[in-house]
VMD Tcl script that builds the backbone (N, CA, C; Angstrom):
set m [mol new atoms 357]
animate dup $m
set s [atomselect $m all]
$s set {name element resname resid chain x y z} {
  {N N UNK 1 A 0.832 -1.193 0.000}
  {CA C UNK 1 A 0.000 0.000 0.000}
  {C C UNK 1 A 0.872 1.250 0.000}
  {N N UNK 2 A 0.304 2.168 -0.853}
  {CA C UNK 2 A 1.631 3.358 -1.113}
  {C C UNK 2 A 1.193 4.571 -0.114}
  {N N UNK 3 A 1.534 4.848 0.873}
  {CA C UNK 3 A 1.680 6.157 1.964}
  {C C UNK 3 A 0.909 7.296 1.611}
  {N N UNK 4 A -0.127 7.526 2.233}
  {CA C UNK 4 A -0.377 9.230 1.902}
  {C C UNK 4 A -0.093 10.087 3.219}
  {N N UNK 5 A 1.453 10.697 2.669}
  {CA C UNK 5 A 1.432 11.465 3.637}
  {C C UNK 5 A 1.419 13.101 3.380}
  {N N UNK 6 A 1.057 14.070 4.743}
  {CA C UNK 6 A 0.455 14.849 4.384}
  {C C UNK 6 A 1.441 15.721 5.717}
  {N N UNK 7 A 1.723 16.757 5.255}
  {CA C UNK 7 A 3.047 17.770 6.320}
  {C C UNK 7 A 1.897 18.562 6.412}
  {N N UNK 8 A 1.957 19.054 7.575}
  {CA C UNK 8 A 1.450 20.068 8.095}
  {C C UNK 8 A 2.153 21.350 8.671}
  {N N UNK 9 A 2.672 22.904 8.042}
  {CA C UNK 9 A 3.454 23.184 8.525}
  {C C UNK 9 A 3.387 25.344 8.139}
  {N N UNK 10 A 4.148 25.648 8.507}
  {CA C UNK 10 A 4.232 27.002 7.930}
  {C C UNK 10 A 5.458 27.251 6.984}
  {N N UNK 11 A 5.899 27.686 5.402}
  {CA C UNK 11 A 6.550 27.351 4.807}
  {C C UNK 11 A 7.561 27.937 5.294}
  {N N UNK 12 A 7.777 28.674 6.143}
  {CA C UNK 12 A 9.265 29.625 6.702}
  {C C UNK 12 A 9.992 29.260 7.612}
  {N N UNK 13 A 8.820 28.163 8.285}
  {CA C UNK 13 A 9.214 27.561 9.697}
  {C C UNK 13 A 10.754 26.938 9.270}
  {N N UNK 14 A 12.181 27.092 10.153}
  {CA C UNK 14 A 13.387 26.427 9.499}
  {C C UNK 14 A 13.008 24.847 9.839}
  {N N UNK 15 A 12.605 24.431 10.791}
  {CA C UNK 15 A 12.223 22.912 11.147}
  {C C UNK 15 A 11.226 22.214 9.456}
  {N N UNK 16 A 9.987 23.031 9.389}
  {CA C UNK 16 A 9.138 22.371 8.115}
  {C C UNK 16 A 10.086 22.588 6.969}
  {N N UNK 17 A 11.121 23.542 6.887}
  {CA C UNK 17 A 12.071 23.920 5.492}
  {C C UNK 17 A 13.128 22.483 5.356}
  {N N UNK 18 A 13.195 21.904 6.731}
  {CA C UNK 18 A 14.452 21.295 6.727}
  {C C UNK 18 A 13.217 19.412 6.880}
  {N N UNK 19 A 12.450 19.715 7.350}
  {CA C UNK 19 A 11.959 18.470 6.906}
  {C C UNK 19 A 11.191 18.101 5.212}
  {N N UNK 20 A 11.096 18.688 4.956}
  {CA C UNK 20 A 10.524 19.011 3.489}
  {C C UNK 20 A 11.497 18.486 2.389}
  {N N UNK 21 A 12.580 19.266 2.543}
  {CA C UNK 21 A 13.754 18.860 2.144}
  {C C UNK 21 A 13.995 16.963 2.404}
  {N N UNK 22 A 13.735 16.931 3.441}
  {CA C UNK 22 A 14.574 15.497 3.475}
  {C C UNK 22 A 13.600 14.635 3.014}
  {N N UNK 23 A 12.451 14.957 2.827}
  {CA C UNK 23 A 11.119 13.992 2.101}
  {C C UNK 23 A 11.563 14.197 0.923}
  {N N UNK 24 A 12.014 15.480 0.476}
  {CA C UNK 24 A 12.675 15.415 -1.324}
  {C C UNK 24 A 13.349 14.637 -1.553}
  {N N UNK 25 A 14.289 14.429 -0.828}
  {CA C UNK 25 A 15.937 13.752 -0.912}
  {C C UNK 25 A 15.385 12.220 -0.905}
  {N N UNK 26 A 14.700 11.948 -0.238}
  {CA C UNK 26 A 13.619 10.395 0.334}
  {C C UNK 26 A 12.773 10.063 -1.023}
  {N N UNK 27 A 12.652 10.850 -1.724}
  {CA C UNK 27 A 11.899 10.721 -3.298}
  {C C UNK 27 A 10.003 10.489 -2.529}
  {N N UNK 28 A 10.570 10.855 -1.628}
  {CA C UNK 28 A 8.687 10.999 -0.907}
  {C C UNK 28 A 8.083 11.752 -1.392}
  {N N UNK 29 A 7.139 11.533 -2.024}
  {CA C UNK 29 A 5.510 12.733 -1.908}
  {C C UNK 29 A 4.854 12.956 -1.008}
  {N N UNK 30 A 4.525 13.842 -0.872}
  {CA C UNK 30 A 4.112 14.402 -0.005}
  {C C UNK 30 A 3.036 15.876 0.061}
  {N N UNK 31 A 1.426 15.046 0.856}
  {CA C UNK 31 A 1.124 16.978 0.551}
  {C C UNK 31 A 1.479 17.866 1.480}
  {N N UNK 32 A 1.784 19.515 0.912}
  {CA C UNK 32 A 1.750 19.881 2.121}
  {C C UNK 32 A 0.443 20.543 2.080}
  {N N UNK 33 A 0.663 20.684 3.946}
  {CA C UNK 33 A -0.882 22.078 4.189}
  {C C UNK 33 A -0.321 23.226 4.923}
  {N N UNK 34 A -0.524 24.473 4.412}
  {CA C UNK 34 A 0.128 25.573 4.707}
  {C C UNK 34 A -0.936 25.831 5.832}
  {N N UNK 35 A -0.672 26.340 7.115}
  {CA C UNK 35 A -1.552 26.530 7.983}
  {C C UNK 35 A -1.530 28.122 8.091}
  {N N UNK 36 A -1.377 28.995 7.162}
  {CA C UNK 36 A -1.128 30.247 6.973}
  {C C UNK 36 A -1.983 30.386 6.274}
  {N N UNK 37 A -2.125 30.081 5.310}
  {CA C UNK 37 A -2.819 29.894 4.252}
  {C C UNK 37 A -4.029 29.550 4.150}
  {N N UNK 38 A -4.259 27.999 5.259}
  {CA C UNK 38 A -5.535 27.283 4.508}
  {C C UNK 38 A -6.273 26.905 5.987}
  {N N UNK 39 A -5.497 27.635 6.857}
  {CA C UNK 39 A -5.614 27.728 8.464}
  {C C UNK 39 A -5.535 25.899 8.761}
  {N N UNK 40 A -6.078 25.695 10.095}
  {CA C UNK 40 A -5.830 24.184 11.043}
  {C C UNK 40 A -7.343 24.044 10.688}
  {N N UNK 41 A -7.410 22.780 10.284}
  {CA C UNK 41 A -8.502 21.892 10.291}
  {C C UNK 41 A -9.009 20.970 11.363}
  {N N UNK 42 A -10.114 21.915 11.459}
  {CA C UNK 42 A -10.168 21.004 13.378}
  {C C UNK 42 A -10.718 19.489 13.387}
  {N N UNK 43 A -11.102 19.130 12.442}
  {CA C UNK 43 A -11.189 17.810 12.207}
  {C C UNK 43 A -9.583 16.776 12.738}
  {N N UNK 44 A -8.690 17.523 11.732}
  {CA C UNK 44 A -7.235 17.044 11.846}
  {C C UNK 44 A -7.036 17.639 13.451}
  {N N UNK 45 A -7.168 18.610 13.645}
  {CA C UNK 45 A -6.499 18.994 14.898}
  {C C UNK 45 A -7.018 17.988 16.323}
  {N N UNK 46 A -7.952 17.629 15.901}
  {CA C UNK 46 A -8.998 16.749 17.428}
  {C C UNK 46 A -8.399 15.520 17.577}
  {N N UNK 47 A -7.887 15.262 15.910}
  {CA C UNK 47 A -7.320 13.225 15.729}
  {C C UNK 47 A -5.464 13.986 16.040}
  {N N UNK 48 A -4.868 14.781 16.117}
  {CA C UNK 48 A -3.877 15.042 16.565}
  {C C UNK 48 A -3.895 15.103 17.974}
  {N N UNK 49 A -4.866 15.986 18.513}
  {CA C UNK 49 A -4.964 16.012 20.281}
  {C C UNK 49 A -5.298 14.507 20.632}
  {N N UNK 50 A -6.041 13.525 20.215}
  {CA C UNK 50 A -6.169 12.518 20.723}
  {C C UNK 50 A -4.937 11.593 20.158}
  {N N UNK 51 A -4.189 11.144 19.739}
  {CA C UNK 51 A -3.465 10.540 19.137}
  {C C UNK 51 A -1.552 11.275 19.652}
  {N N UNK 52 A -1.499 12.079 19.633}
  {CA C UNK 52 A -0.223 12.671 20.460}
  {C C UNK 52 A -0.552 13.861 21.838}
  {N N UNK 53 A -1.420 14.057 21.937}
  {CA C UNK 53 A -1.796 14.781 23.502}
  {C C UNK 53 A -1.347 16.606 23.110}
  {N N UNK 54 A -2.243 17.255 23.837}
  {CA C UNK 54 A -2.081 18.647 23.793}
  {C C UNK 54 A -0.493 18.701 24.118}
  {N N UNK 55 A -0.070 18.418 25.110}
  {CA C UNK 55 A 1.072 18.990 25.712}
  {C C UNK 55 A 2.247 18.895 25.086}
  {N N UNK 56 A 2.449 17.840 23.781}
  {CA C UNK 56 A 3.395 17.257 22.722}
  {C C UNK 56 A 3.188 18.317 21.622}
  {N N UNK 57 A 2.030 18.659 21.138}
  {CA C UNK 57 A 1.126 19.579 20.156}
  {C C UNK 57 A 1.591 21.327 20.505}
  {N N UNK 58 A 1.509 21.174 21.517}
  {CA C UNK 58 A 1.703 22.995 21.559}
  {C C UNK 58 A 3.231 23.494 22.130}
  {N N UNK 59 A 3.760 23.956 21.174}
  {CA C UNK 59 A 5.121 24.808 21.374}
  {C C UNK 59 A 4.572 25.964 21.937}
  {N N UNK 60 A 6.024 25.513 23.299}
  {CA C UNK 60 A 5.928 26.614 24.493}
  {C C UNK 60 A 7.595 26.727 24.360}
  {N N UNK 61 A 8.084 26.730 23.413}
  {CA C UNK 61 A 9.418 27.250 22.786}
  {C C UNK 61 A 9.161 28.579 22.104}
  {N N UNK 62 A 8.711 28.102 21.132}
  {CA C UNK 62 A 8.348 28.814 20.187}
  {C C UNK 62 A 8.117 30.965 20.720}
  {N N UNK 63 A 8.418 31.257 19.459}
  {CA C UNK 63 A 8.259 32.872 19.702}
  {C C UNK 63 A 6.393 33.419 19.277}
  {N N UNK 64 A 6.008 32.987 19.276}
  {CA C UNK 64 A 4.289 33.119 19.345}
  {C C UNK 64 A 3.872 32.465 20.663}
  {N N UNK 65 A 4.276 31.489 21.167}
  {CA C UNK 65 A 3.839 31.297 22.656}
  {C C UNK 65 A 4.559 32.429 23.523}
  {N N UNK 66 A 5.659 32.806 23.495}
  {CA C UNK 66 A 6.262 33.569 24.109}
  {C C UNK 66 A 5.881 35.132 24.403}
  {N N UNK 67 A 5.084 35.286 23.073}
  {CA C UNK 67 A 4.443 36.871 22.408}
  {C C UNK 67 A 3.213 36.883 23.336}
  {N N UNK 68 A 3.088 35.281 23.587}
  {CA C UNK 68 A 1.706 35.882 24.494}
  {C C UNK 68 A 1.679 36.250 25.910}
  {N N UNK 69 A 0.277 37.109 26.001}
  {CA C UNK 69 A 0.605 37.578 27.927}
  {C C UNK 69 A 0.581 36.316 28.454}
  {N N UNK 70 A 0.942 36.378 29.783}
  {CA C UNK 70 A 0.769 35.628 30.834}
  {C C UNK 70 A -0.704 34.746 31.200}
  {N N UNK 71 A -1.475 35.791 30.896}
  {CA C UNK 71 A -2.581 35.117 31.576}
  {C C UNK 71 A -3.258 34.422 30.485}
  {N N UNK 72 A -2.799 34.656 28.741}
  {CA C UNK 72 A -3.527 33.171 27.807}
  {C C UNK 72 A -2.623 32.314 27.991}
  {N N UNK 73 A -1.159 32.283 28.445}
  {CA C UNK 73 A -0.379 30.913 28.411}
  {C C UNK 73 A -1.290 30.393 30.011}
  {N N UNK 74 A -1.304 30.950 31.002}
  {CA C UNK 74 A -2.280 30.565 32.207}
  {C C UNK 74 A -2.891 29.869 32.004}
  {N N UNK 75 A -3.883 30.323 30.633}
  {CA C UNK 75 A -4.997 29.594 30.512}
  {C C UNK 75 A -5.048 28.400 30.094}
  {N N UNK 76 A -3.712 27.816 29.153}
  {CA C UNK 76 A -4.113 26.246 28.394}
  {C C UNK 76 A -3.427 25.772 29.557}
  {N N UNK 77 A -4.404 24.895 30.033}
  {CA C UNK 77 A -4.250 23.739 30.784}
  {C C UNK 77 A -4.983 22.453 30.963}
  {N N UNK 78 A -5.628 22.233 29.472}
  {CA C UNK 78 A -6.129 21.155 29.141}
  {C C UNK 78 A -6.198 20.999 28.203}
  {N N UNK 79 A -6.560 19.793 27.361}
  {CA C UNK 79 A -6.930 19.650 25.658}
  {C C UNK 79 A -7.678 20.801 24.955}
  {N N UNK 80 A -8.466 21.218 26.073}
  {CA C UNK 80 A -9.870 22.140 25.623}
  {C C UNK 80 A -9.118 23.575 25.428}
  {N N UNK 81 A -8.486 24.146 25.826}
  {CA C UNK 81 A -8.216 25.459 25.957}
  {C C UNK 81 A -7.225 25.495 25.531}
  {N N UNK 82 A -5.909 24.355 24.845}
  {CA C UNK 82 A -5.067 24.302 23.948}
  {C C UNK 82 A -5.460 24.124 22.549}
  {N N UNK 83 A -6.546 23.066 22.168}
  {CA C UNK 83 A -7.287 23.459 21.240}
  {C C UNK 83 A -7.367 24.651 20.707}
  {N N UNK 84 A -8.576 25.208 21.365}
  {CA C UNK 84 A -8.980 26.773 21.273}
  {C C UNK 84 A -8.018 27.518 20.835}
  {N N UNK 85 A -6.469 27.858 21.426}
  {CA C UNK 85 A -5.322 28.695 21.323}
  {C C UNK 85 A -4.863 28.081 19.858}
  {N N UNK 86 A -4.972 27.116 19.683}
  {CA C UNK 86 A -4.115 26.329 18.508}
  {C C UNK 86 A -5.125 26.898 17.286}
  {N N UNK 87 A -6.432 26.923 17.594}
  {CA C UNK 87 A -7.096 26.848 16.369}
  {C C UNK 87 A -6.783 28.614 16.105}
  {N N UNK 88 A -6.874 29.376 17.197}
  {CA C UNK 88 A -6.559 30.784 16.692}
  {C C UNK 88 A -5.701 31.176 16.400}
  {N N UNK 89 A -4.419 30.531 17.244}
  {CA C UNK 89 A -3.385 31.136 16.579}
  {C C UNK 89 A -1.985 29.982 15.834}
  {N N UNK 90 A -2.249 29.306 15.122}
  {CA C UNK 90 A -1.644 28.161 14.322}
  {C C UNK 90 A 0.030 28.035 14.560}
  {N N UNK 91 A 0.536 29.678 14.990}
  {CA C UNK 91 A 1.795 29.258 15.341}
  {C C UNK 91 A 1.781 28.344 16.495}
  {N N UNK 92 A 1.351 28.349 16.997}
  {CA C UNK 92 A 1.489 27.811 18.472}
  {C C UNK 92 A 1.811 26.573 18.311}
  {N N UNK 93 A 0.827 25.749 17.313}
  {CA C UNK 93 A 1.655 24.537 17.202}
  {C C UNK 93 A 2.496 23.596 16.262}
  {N N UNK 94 A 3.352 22.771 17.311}
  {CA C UNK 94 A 4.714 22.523 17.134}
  {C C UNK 94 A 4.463 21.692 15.572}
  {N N UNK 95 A 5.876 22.033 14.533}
  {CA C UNK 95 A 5.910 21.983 13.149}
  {C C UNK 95 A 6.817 21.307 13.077}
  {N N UNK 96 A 7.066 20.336 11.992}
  {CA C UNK 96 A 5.876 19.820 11.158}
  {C C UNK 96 A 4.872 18.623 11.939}
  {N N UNK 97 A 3.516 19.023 11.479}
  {CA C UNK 97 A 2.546 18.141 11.980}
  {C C UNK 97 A 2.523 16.918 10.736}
  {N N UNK 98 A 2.890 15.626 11.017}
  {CA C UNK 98 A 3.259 14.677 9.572}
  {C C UNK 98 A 2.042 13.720 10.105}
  {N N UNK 99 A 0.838 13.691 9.070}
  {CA C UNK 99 A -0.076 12.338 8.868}
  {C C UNK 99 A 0.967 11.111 8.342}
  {N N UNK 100 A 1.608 10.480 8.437}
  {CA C UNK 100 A 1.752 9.065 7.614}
  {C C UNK 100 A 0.466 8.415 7.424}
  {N N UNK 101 A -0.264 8.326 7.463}
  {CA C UNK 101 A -1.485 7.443 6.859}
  {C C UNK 101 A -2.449 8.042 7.777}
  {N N UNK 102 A -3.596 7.450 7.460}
  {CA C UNK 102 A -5.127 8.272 8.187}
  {C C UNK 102 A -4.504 8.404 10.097}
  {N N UNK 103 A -4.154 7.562 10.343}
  {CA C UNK 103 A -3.779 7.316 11.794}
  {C C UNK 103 A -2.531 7.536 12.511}
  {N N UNK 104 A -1.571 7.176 11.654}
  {CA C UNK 104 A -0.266 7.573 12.084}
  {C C UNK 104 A 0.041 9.238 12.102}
  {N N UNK 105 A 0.789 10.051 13.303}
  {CA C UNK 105 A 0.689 10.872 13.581}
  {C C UNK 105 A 2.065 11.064 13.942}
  {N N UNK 106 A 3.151 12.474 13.656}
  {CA C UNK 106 A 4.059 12.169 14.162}
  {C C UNK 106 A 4.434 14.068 14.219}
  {N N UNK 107 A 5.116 14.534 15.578}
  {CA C UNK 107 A 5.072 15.783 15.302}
  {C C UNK 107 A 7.039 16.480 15.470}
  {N N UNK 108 A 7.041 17.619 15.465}
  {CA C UNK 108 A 8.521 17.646 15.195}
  {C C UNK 108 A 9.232 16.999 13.855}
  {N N UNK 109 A 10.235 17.275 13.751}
  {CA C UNK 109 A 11.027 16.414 12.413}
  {C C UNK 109 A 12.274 15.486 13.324}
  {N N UNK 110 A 12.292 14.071 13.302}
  {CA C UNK 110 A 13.030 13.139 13.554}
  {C C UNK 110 A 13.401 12.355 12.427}
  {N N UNK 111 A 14.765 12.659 11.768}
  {CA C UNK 111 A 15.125 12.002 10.406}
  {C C UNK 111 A 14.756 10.114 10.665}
  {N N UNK 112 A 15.449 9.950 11.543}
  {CA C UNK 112 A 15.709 8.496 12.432}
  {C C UNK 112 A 14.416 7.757 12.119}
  {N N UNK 113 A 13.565 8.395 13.338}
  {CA C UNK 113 A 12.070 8.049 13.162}
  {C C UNK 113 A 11.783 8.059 11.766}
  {N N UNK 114 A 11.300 8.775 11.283}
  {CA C UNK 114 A 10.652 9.170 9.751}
  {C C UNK 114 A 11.101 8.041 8.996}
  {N N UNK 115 A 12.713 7.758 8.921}
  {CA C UNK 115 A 12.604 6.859 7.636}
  {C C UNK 115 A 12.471 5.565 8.220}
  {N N UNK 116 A 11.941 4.997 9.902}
  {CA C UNK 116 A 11.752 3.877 10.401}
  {C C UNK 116 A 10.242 4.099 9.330}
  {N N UNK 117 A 9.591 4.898 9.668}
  {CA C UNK 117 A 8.108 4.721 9.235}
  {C C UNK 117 A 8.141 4.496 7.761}
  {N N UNK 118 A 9.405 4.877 6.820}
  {CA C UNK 118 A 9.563 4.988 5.310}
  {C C UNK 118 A 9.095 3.448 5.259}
  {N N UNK 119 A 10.031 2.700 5.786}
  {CA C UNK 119 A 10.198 0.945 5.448}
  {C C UNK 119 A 9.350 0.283 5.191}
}
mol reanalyze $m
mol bondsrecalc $m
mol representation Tube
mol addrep $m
């Protein structure tokens, strides 16, 4: 069965620039979804919160978590209210978001991992 996988990412992000790349080099296809562009699909976003957990999902690195006051980072402290933040503001979460197939879910770029899942 041939892979549909699908990046989820912002095209500037250096992490989605540098995983993108290595799906080229991998002769992988791949779609992407610009979340700038075509915003978070909360369909996708609900099978991401259940399948890798809010707390894996939302970059609290990142310079858009950081931009925010105090009292909206206060506020996510559950699936529900990380949701919410994620769906408004898309930086927040952590890039690239990679479907390998309807179910497989994998977030960050791990060369290692990734081409275990290639095989």
């Amino acid at each position: 069965m041939k892979q549909s996988i699908t990046l989820y990412g912002i095209p500037n992000c250096d992490t989605v620039k540098k995983a993108r790349a290595w799906l080229t080099e991998q002769q992988v296809a791949v779609t992407f979804h610009d979340f700038k562009k075509q915003g978070v699909p909360e369909d996708r976003l609900d099978h991401w919160l259940a399948t890798v957990g809010w707390e894996k999902l939302l970059n609290r690195q990142g310079t858009t978590w950081r931009k925010l006051d105090p009292a909206t980072q206060a506020g996510v402290r559950d699936a529900q209210s990380a949701r919410s933040l994620m769906l408004a503001q898309a930086s927040v979460i952590k890039r690239p978001v990679v479907e390998w197939n309807t179910r497989d879910v994998s977030v960050g770029f791990d060369a290692a991992s990734w081409q275990s899942r290639l095989q």
